[in-house]
N, C-alpha and C positions, 0 to 999 in steps of 0.2 A: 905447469899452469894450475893445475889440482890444488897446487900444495900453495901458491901464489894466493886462488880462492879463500879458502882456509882463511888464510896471516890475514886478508883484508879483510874478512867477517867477523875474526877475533878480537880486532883491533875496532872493530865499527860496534862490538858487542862493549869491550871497556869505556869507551868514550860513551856509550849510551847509559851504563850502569855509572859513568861517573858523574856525568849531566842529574842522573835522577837525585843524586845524594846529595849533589848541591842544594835544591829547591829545598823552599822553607817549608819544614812540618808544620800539620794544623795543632795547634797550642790545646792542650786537654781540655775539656769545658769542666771548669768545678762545679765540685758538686752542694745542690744548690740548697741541700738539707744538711746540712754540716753535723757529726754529733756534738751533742749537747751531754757534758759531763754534771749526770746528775748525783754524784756523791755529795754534795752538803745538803740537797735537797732530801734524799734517801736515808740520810744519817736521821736527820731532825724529823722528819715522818715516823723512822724504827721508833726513837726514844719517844714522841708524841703516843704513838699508838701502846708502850710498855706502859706510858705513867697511864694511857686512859684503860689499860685492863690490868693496872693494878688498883686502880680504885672503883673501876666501876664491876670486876668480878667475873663471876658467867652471866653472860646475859642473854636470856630466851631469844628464840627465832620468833619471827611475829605468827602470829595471831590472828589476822580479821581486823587488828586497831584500827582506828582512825584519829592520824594525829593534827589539830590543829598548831598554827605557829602565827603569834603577832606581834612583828616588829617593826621596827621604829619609821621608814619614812623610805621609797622608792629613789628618791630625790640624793640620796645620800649612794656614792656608790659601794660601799662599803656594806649597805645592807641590803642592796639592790645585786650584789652577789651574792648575799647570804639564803637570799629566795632562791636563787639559781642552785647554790649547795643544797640548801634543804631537800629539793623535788631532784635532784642528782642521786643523794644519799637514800631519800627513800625508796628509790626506782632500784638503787642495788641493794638494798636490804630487801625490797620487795614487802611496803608499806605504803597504806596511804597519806599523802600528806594535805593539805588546804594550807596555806600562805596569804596573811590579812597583814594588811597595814591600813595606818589614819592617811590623812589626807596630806599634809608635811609633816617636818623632824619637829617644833615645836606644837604644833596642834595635840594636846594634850587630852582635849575634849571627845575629837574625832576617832584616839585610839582607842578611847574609854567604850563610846559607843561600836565600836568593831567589836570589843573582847563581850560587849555585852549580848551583843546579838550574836556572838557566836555559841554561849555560854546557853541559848537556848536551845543547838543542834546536839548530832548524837557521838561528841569524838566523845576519845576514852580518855586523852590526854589531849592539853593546850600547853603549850610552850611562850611565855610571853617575854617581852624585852620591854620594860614599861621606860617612856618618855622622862621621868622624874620618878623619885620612890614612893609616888603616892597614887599619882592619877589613878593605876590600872586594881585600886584596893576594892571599890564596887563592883567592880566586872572580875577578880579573884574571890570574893566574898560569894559572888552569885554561882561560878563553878563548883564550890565547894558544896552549897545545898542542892546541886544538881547531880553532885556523884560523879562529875567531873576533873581529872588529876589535875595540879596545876603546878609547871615546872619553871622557875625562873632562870630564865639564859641572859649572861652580860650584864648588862645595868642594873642596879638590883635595887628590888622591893624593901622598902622602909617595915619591914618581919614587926618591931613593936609597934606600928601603925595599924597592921595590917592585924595583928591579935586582938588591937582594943576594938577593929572593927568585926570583931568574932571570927577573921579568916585564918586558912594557913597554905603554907605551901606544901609539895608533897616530894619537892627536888628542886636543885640548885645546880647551875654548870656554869662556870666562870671563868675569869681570869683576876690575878691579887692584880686591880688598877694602880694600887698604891706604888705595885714595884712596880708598873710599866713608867711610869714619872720617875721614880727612883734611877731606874737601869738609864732613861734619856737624860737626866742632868750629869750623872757620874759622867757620861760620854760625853755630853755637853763641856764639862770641868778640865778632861782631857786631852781637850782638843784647843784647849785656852789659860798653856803656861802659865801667861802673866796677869789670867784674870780677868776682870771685867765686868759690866755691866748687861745682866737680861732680865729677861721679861716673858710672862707665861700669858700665853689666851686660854683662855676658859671657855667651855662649853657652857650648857645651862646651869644655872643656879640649882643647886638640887639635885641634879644628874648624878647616878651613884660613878659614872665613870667619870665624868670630869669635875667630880670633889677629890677623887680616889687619887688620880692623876697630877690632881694640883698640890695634894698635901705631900705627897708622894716626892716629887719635883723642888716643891717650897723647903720640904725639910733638910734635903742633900744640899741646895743653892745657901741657904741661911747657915749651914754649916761650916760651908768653904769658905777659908779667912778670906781672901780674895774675889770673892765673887758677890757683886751687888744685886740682889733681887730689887728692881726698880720699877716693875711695875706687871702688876697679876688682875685681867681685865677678863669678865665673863661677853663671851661675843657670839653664847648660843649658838656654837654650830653652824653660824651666817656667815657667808663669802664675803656680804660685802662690809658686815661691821667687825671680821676678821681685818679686811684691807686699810677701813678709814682708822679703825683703834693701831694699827701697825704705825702707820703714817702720823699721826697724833705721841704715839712714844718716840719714833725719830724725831721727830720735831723738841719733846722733852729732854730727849738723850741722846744727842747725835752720834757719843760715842758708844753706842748698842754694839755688843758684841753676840748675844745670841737671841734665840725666840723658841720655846718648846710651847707647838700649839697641842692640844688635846683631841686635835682631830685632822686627819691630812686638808678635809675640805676646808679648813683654817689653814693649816700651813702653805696648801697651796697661795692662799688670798696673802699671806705674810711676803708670800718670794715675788707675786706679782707688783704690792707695792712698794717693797724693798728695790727688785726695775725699775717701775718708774722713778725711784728716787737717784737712779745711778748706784745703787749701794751693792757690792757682790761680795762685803768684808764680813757680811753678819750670820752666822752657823742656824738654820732651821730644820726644826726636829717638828716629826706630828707621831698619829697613831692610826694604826689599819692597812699599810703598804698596798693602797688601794694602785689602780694601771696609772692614774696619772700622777701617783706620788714615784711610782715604779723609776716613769721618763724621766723626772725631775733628777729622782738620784742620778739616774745616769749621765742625765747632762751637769750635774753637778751642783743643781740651782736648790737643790735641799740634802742635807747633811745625813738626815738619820728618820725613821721612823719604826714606829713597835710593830710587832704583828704577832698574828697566832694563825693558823690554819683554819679557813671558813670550809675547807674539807673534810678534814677532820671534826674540825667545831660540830659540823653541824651531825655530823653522822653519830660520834657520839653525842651529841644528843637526843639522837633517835632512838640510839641501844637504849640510852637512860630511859627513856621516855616505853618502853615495848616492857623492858622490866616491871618499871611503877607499876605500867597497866596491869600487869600478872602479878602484883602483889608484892614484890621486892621495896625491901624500904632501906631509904639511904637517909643517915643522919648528920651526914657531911655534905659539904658541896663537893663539886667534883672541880678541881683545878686546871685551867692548861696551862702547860710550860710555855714560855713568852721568846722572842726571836729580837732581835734587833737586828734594823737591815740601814746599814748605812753605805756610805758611797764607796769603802772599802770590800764589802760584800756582795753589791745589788748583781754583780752579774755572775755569781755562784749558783744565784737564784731567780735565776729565771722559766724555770719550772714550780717556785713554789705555790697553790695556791691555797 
């Protein structure tokens, strides 16, 4: 009977272990921070950070400075980051900074009067991005008899304007706009075998970046046997006379095959009324890989945009700027290396900023 026990426990033991194996397991939850391979982002950062200390040197640890910084317009997201780098950068150099803008991207007047009122406090350096290459020549002329440095970042100062108005600069930190134009239309070219008909929007009239950008762009287009430049429209950096001048060239040239705007908040306004037209056949290109040119790539609805690092940018322009103060003189500008982020690359880089 013992042994009878046994066989029927045995047996009521299998059938239980085999019941359990049947049930469905619960499916593993993924995981819901995925890595993120940031080797093209880590590449182009090394080489960022090699060209910015071979040109800008050893540069002293701060000081006590006080660095002012006045750029272009809040409104613009592109420099509405660049505030955000600057007080980032400073905080890990362990500097102080102040962050002025005018009141919009073209009020020309409003930044004159920021740099001027600032130009009577006590930084040791101002870093300005002037509106057009003239406006900010009174408020760099008034730094100068104040014993105040003054460094021009991105858009750049009209230098023989600004002589005959007795000023000077003391530093320059850039990018060649010329080739950011140059690098978008070659791409532009290559992505349109058999050619075709485009069209550049323009930022402000006067603007060192979107004269740099235009001539830049004009001279690769006019070169390419195949490819018509039909029309280069200045639309100041406006959304919506970016939108109505887009609409106004479809209308001239229905068969538009591309658009390099000079600024993403243009290219975006280009892809919005390129939609309402029904059109998804025409390649747009901007500059700045601001967040919502980022989307666009992704969803496809814009082709390509330039960029450089507002990380980087701005830090080295602090180094630059802690130097000057201590006496370091540079008689170059300092250059950054440029990135082009189109819909082939945009999701390598999604760590760039």
């Amino acid at each position: 009977m013992k042994k009878l026990v046994a066989l029927l426990l045995a047996a009521m033991m299998l059938l239980a272990m085999a019941a359990c194996g049947n049930e469905p397991q619960p499916t593993p939850t993924p995981d819901p921070t995925p890595a993120v391979d940031n080797t093209v982002v880590d590449e182009l950062y090394a080489a960022f950070d090699k060209s910015m200390a071979e040109q800008l040197g050893e540069t002293p640890a701060p000081n006590g400075e006080k660095i002012g910084a006045v750029i272009i317009s809040l409104s613009n997201q592109f420099w509405a980051n660049m505030k955000t780098c600057y007080e980032a950068a400073a905080e890990k150099l362990g500097v102080a900074i102040d962050v002025q803008t005018g009141t919009t991207e073209g009020d020309t007047q409003s930044q004159l009067e920021t740099l001027m009122t600032m130009a009577d406090m006590d930084y040791s350096v101002i870093i300005v991005s002037p509106i057009d290459g003239t406006n900010l020549i009174p408020g760099i002329v008034k730094c100068n008899e104040k014993g105040i440095k003054v460094i021009n970042l991105g858009p750049g100062v009209d230098t023989a304007a600004l002589a005959e108005a007795g000023g000077h600069l003391d530093g320059k930190i850039t990018v060649q706009f010329s080739d950011q134009g140059k690098i978008v239309a070659n791409d532009m070219i290559s992505r349109l075998p058999e050619g075709g008909e485009v069209a550049i929007l323009q930022g402000i009239a006067g603007a060192g970046q979107s004269e740099g950008r235009t001539a830049g762009a004009t001279a690769v287009f006019e070169a390419a046997e195949n490819i018509d430049l039909v029309a280069s429209v200045p639309c100041d950096w406006d959304a919506t006379k970016a939108y109505d001048t887009t609409k106004d060239i479809l209308t001239a040239h229905p068969n538009l095959k591309g658009i390099f705007a000079c600024n993403d908040v243009m290219a975006l306004a280009a892809v919005e009324a390129l939609t309402a037209e029904g059109r998804t056949d025409v390649l747009v290109y901007g500059v700045d890989f601001t967040a919502d040119a980022r989307e666009a790539l992704k969803a496809g609805t814009m082709t390509g945009t330039m960029s450089y690092s507002s990380v980087k940018y701005t830090e080295a322009a602090l180094k630059l700027a802690i130097a000057i103060a201590q006496g370091k003189e540079y008689t170059e500008p300092i250059y950054l290396p440029l990135t082009l982020v189109t819909v082939d690359n945009v999701a390598e880089l999604d760590n760039w900023a």
